[in-house]
N, C-alpha and C positions, 0 to 999 in steps of 0.2 A: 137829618142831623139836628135841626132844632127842635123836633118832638123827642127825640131822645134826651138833651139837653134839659126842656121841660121838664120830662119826668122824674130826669136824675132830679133838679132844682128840689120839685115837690116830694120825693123822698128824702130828701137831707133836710128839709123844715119838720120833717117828723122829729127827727132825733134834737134833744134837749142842749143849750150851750151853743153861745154865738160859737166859739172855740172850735167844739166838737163837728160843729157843721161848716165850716172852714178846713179843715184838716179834711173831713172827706171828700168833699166837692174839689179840691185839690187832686185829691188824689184820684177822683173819679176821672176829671179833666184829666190826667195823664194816661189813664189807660183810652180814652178816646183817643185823646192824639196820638198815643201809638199805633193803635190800630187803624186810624185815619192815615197815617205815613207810613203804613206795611201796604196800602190797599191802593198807596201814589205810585204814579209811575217813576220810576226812577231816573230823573234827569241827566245821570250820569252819564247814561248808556249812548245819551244823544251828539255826547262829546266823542269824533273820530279823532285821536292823537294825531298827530302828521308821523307820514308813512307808513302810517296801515293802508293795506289794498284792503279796498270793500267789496272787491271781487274775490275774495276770499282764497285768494293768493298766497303762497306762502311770500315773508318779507323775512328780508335779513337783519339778525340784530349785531349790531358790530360794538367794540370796544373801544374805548380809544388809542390802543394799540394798533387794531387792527384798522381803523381809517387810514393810520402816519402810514402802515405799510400799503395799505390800496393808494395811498397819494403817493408814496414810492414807485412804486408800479405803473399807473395812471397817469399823471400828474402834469402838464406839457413841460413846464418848466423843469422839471427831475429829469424829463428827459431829450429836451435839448439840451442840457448843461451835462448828460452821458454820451451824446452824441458828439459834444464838443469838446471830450477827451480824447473819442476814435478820429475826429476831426486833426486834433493835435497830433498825434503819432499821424496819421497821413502826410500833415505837411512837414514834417520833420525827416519821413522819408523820403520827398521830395526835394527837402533843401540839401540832403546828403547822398541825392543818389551821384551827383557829380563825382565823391572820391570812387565809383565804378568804372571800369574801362567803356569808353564810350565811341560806340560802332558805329559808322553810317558809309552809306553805299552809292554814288550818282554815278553818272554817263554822261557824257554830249556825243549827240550823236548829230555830225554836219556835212551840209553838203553847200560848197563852194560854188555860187552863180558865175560870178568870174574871181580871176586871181591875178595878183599881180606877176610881174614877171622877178625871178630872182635873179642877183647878181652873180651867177656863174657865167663863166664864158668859155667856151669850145673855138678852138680854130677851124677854119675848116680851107681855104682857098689861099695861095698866094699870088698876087699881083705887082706890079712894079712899083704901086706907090705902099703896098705893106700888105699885112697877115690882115685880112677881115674876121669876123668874131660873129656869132650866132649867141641867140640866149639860149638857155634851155631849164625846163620846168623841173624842179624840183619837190616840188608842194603834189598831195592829191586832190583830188575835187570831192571825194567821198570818204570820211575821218570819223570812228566810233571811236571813245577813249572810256570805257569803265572804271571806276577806282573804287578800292576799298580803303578804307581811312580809319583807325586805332589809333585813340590817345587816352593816357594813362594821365589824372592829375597828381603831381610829387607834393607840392607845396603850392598851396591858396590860401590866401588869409581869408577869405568869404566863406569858402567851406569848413576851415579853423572855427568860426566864428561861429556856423550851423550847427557844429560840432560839439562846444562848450555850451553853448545855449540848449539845445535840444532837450535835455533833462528839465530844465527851469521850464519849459513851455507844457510839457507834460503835466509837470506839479501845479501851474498856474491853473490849465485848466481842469485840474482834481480839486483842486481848490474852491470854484466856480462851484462846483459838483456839490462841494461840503459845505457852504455858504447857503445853495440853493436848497438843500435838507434842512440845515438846522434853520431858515424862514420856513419850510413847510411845518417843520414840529411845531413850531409857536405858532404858526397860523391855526393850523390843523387843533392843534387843542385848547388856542381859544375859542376858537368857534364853536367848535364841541360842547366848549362850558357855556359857551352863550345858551345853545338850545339847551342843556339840561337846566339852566337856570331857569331859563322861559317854561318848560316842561313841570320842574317842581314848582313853581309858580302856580301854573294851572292847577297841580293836584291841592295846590294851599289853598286855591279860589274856589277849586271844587268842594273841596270840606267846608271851605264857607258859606256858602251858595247853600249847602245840605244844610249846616248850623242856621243860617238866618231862615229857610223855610220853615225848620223845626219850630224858630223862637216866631216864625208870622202865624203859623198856626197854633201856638201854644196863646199868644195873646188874641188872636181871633175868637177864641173858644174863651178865654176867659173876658173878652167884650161881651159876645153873646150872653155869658153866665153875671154879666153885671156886675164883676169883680171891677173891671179895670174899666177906662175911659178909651172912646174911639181911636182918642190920637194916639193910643201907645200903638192898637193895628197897623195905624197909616205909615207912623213910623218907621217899622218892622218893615212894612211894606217896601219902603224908600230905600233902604238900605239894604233891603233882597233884589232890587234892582239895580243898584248903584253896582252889587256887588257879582249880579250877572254880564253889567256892560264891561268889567275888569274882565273877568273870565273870557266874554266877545274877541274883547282887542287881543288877550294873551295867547287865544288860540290864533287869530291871524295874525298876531307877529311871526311867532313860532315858523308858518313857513317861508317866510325868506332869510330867515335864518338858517333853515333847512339848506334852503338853496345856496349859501354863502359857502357853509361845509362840504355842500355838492361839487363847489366852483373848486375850495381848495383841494378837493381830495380828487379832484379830475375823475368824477362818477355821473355819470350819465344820467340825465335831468327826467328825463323821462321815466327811469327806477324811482323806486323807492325802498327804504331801510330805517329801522329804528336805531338810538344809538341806545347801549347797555352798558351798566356799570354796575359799580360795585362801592355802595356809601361810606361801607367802613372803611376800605380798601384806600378811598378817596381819600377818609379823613388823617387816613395812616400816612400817607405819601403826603400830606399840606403842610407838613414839617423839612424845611430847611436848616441846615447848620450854617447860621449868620456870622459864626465866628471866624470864618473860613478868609486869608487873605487872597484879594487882589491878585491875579496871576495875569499880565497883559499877554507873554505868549502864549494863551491856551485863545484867543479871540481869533476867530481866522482872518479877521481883517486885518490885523498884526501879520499874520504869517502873509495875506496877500500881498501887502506893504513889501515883508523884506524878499518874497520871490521877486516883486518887478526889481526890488535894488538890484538884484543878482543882475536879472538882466538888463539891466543898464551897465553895471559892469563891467557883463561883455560887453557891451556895445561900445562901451568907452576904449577897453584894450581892443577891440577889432579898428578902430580910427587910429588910435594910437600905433598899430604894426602895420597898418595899411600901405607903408612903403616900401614894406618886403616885397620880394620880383615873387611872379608866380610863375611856377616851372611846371613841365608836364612833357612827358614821352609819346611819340606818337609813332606811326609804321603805315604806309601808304604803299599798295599796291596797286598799277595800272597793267592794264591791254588796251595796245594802240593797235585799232582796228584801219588801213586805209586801205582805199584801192579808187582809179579812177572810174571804173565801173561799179554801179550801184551793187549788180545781178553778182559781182566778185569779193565787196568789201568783205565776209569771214572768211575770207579762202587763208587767211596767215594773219597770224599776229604778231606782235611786238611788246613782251611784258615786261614791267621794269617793277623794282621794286625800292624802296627805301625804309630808312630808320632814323631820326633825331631826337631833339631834345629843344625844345621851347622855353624859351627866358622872356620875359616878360618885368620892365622897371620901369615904375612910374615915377617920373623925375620933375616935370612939372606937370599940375593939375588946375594951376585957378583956385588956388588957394582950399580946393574944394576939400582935402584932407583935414585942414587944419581950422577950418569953422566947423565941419562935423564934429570932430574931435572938444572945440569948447562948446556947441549943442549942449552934446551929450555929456559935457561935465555939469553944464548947467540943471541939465534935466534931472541929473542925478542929486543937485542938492534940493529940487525943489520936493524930489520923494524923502529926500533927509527931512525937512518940513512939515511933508506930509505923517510923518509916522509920530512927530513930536504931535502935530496936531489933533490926530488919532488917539494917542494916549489921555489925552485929556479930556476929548469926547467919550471916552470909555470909561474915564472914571466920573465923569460928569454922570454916567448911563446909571455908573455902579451904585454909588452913594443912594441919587436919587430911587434905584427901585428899592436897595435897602429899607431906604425907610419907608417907601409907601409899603411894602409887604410886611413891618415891626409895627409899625401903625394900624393897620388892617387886620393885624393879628390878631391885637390886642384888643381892636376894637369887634370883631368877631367872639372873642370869649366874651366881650361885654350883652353883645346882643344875645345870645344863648344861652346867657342867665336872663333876662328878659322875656323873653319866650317863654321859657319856666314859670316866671313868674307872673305873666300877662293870660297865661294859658290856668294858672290856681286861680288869682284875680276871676277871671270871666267865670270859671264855676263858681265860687262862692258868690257872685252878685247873681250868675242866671239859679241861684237857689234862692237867693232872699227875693227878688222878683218877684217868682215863684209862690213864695210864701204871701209875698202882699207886704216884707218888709220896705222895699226902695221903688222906684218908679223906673217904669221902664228906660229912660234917660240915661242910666246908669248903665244896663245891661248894650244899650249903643257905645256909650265910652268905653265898656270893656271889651266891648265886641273891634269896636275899631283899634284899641290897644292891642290885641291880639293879631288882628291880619298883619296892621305895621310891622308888627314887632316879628313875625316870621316871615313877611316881604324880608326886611330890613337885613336880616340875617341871613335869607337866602344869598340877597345880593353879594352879603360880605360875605360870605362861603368862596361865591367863583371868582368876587373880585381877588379877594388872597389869592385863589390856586393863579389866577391870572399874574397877579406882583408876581408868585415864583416861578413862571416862564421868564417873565424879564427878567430878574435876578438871574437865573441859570442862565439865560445868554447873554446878559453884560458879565458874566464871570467865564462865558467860556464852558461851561459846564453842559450845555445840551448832550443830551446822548441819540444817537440816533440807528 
């Protein structure tokens, strides 16, 4: 490379005009360097994105649609919180299977060691001083009695109470259900934007990484050619390094980030998968309508709030009638098995049968009715509390994401005019450079203005989309 160099040198000292032989050795230095960075290996190549298989595996590229639905599916928490709906209807059917007629079957079956004697008496002899009297048994020594027993409940204030409530326990735990989706959407596509940030990061560092070996080898060659002085090399040098260890750290952040979107989307750590989007698509949906009011019952924690009112409620009217009797129909059938011989007890039965009605009034208790009863009026104003306290925590939530996402906004159009123009900037200094107008000094500060300035802007990209997850759930608005 240096005898070529060489003999470019001594063919341009042919030609006449400091000028003239400036303009070529310029230009000649660029067709080297091109051809020197066609002939480099390409460092690109050596960057593996996270979740490519290098076993040359296919990998899955998902949207961020399609994550929120594999963490629907997947997810622990999505689906304990569905299993705690089937849970609810279970114990609802349990707390109501009492208004069912309710069967049950026993026996004793006994055998008499000894027995007393009954108070019958038999005459049997007369004598001069009176009738004598014998006892005689009336009991068996061997008694089977089976019964079957039927009872119908009429009226219960507790199953009243299973009754009215059962709906609200249903809805609570749907609730649970719609609570634990719309944290997975916000989780799920921040994290999402975390890695694509981290991701176009890299592809910014990569470009830059390319850019500064272009600008180390473009000042290499014109040290060599005596144009420029060492330190602009060294320079170059420092900041093609500075600008590889940013590229180092972005690729190992990137994967536990990976792994963080793995955690929320309940996907198996051991897979791996790229995510996919769509830029424009992105930047079409970064638009929220700010103008939008406040809605408090669209926040499920409002609805959670007035489902428990409900059932407190009940619970208050169920202490409150608690001194209604409770009535219930029942039907009892026996066979009375006896005999004094064991070998004869089924030889004959005796079946009886009957029918009532069961009253049941609780008259005194220990006061226990009527401290339940202010409990639960108590409990009931502390969720009165709760929902004023809630509102204000919500519009606390509201305001503030408004404005970090109107602020973000604005400040995202800022930086994206910057970009623009830190990205003109750096061409027209890496040309006067170039020329031998400015020092290399210059082509560092534009070069550094340039990475900042689409850092800068990357960040404000997903911090926005980030402010409009939280705006959409301090307003209720998730869709899931």
């Amino acid at each position: 490379m240096k005898y070529k160099l060489s003999c470019l040198a001594k063919l341009i000292n042919d030609f006449p005009g400091i000028l003239t032989r400036r303009v070529l050795l310029i230009a000649c230095l660029s067709v080297v360097a091109i051809h020197s960075f066609a002939q480099t290996p390409d460092t690109n190549k050596l960057f593996v994105p996270i979740g490519r298989d290098t076993s040359n595996k296919a990998v899955d590229y998902l949207t961020l649609r399609q994550c929120i639905n594999y963490a629907f599916e997947h997810q622990p928490s999505i689906n304990k919180a569905l299993i705690g709906v089937d849970i609810a209807h279970a114990t609802n059917s349990i707390n109501l299977s009492g208004w069912l007629p309710q069967v049950s079957a026993n026996g004793d079956l006994v055998h008499y060691i000894q027995q007393s004697s009954s108070g019958t008496t038999v005459p049997t002899t007369s004598t001069s001083t009176g009738t004598s009297a014998t006892s005689t048994r009336t009991t068996y020594g061997n008694t089977f009695v089976p019964e079957l027993q039927v009872s119908q409940a009429i009226f219960n204030p507790s199953l009243l109470y299973a009754a009215k409530s059962a709906p609200f326990y249903i809805q609570q735990a749907q609730q649970v259900s719609d609570s634990t989706k719309i944290f997975i959407v916000s989780t799920v596509s921040k994290s999402f934007y975390n890695v694509l940030l981290t991701l176009e990061q890299i592809n910014v560092l990569k470009e830059d990484t390319a850019r500064l070996g272009r600008s180390l080898r473009d000042s290499y060659h014109q040290y060599v050619g005596g144009i420029v002085d060492e330190t602009d090399y060294e320079e170059a040098e420092i900041s093609l390094n500075n600008s590889k260890a940013q590229l180092k750290q972005a690729n190992e952040n990137v994967v536990p980030e990976y792994a963080v979107l793995k955690q929320y989307m309940g996907y198996p750590p051991a897979k791996q998968f790229n995510v996919d989007f769509d830029t424009l698509q992105m930047m079409r949906d970064i638009h929220i309508d700010t103008t939008q009011q406040l809605d408090y019952e669209k926040r499920i924690e409002v609805q959670q709030v007035k489902t428990q009112l409900a059932l407190q409620n009940q619970l208050v009217n169920y202490y409150r009638l608690s001194f209604l009797p409770t009535v219930s129909a029942f039907y009892n059938y026996n066979l009375d098995f006896e005999s004094n011989k064991a070998s004869e007890l089924f030889n004959s039965s005796y079946p009886t049968s009957l029918i009532g009605l069961s009253v049941s009034i609780p008259i005194f208790t220990g006061f226990y009715r009527t401290n339940n009863l202010r409990k639960a009026r108590l409990q009931e104003r502390q969720l009165d509390w709760d929902a004023v306290d809630l509102k204000s925590q919500i519009y606390s939530q509201y305001t503030s994401s408004l404005a970090n996402y109107k602020g973000n906004m604005y400040n995202l159009e800022l930086l994206q005019k910057n970009v623009t123009l830190a990205k003109r900037v750096y061409f027209v200094v890496q040309l006067q450079y170039k020329q031998g107008i400015v020092a290399y000094l210059n082509v560092i500060t534009a070069e550094s203005n340039l990475i900042s300035s689409e850092i800068s802007y990357l960040n404000a990209l997903f911090t926005v989309l980030s402010n409009k997850i939280d705006l959409q759930k301090a307003m209720g608005t998730i869709t899931y």
